[in-house]
OpenMM code with the backbone's topology and positions (N, CA, C; nanometers):
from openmm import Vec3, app, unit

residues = "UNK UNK UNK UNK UNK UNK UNK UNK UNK UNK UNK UNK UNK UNK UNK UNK UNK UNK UNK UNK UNK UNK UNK UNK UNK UNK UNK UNK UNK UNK UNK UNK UNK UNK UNK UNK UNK UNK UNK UNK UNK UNK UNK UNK UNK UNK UNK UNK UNK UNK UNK UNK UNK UNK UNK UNK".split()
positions = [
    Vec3(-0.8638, -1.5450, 1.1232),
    Vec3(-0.9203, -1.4387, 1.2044),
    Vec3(-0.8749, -1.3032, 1.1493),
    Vec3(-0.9693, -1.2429, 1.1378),
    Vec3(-0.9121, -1.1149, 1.0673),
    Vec3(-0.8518, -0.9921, 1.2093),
    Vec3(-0.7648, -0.8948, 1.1351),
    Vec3(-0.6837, -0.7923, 1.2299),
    Vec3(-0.8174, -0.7279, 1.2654),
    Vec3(-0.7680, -0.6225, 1.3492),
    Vec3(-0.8204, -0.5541, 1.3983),
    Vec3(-0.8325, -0.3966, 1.3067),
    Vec3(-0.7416, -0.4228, 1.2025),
    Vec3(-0.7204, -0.2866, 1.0697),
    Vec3(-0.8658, -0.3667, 0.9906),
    Vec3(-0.8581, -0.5128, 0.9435),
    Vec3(-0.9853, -0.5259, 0.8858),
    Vec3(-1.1332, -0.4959, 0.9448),
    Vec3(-1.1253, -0.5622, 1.0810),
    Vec3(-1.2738, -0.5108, 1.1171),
    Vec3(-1.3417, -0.4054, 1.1504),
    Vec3(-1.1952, -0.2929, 1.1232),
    Vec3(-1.2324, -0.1270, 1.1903),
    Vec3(-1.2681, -0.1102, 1.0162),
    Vec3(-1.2103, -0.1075, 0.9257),
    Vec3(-1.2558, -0.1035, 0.8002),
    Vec3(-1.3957, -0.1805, 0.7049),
    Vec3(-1.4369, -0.3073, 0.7884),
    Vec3(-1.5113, -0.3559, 0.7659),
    Vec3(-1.6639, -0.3079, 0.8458),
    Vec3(-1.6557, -0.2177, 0.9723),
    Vec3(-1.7471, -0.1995, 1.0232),
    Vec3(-1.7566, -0.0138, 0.9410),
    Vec3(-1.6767, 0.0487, 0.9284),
    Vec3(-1.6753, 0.1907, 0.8683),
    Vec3(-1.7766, 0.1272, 0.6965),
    Vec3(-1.7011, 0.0189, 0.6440),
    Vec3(-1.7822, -0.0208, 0.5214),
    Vec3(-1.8976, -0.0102, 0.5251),
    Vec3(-2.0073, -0.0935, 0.6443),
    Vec3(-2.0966, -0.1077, 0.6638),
    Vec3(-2.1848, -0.0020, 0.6985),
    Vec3(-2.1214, 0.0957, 0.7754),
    Vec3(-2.1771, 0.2001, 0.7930),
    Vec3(-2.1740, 0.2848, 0.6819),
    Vec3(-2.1123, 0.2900, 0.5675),
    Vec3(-2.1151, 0.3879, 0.4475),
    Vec3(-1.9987, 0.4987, 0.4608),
    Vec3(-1.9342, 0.4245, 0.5171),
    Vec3(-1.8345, 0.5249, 0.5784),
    Vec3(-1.7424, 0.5405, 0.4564),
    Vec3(-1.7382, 0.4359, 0.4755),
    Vec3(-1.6047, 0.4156, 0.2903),
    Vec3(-1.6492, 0.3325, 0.2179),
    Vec3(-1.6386, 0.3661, 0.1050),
    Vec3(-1.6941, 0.2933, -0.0462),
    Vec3(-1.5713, 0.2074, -0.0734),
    Vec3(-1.6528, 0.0996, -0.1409),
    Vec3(-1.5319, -0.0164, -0.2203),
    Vec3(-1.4446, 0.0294, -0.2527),
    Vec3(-1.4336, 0.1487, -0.3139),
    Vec3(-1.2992, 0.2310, -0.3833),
    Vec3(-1.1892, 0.2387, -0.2978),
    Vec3(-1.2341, 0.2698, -0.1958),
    Vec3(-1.1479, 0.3413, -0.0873),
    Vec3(-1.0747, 0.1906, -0.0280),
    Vec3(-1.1491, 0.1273, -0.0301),
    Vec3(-1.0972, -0.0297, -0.0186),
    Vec3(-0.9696, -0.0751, -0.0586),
    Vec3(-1.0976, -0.0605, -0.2214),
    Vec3(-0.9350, -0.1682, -0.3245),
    Vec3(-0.8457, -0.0882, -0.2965),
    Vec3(-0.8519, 0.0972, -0.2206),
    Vec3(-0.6894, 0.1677, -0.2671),
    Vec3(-0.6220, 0.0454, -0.1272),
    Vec3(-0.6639, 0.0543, -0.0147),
    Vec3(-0.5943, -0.0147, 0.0757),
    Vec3(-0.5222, -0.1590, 0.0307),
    Vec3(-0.6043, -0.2234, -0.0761),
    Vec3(-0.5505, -0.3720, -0.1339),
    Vec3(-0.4715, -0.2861, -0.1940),
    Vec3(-0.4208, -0.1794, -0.3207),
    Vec3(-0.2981, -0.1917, -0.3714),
    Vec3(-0.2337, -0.1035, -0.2889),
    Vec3(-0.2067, -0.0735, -0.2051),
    Vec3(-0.1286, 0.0154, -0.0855),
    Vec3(-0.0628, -0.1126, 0.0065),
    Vec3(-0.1121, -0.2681, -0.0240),
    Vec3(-0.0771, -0.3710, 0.0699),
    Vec3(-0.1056, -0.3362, 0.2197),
    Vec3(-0.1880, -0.2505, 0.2342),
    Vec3(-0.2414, -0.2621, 0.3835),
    Vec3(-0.3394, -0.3850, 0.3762),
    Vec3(-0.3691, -0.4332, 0.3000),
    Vec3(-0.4653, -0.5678, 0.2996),
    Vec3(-0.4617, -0.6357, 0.2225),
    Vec3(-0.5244, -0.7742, 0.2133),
    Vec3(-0.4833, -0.8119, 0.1109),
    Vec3(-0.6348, -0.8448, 0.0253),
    Vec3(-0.6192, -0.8697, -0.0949),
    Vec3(-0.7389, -0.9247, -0.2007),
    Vec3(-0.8680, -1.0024, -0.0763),
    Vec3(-0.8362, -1.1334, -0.0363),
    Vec3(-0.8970, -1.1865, 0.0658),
    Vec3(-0.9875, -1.0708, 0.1581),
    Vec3(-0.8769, -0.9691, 0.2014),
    Vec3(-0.9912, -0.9160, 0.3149),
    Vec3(-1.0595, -0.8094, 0.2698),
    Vec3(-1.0416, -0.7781, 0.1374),
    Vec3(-1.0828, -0.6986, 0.0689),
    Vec3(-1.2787, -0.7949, 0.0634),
    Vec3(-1.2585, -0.9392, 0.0090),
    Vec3(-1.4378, -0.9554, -0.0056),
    Vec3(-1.4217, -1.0026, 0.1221),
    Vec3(-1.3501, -1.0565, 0.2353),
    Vec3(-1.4107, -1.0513, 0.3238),
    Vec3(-1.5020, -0.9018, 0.4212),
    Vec3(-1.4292, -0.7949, 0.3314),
    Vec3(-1.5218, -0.6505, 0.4078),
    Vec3(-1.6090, -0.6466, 0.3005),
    Vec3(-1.6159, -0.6483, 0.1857),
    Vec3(-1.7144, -0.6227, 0.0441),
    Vec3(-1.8200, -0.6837, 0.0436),
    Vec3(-1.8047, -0.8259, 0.0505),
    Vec3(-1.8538, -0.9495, 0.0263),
    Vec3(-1.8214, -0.9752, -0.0906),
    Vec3(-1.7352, -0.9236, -0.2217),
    Vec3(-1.7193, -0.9205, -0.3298),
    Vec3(-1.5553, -0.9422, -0.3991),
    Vec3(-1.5405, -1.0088, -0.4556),
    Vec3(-1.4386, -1.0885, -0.5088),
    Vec3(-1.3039, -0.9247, -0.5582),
    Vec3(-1.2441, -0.9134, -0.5180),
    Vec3(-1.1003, -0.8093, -0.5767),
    Vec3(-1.0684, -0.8633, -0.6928),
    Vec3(-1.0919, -0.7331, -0.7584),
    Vec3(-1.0502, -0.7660, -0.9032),
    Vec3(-0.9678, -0.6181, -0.9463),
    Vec3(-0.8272, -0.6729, -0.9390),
    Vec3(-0.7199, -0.5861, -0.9881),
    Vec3(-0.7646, -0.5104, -1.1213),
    Vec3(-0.7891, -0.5820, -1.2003),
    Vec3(-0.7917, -0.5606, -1.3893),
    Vec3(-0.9242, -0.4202, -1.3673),
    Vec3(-0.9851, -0.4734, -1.3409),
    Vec3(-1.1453, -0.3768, -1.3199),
    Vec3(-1.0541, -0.2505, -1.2149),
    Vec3(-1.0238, -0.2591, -1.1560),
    Vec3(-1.0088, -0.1244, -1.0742),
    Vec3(-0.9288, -0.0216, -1.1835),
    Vec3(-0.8213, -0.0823, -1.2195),
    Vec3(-0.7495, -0.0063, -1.2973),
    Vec3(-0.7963, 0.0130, -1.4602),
    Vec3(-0.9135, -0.0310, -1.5219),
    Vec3(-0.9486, 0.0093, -1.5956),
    Vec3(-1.0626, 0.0830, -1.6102),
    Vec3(-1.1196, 0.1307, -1.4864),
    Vec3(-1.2155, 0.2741, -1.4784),
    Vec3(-1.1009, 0.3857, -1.4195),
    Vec3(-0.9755, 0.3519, -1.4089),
    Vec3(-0.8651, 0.4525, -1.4076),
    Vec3(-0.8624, 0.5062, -1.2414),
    Vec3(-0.8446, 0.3918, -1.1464),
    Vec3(-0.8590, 0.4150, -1.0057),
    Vec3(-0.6932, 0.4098, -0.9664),
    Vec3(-0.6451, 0.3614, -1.0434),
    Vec3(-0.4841, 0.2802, -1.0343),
    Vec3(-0.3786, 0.3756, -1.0226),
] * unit.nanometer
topology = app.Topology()
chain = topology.addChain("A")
for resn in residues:
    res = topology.addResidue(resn, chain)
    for name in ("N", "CA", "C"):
        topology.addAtom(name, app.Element.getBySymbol(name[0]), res)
């Protein structure tokens, strides 16, 4: 069951509120983890890719 930090982030997603970016920063900040990252995306966290368009 996801928190209540994922589904306030997962419904702002949906609305365009925040972009994937703003996401993965929450996965490396450990406010979330990889998992609830595609559970708000629908899309698999991929560490390597974030930090090599220089988001890191």
């Amino acid at each position: 069951m996801a928190s209540i930090l994922v589904n306030s982030l997962k419904r702002l997603y949906e609305s365009g509120r925040l972009t994937k970016e703003q996401i993965a920063e929450r996965v490396k900040k450990g406010s979330i983890s990889p998992e609830d990252y595609a559970y708000i995306t629908g899309e698999e966290y991929q560490a390597d890719l974030q930090e090599e368009r220089g988001d890191a």
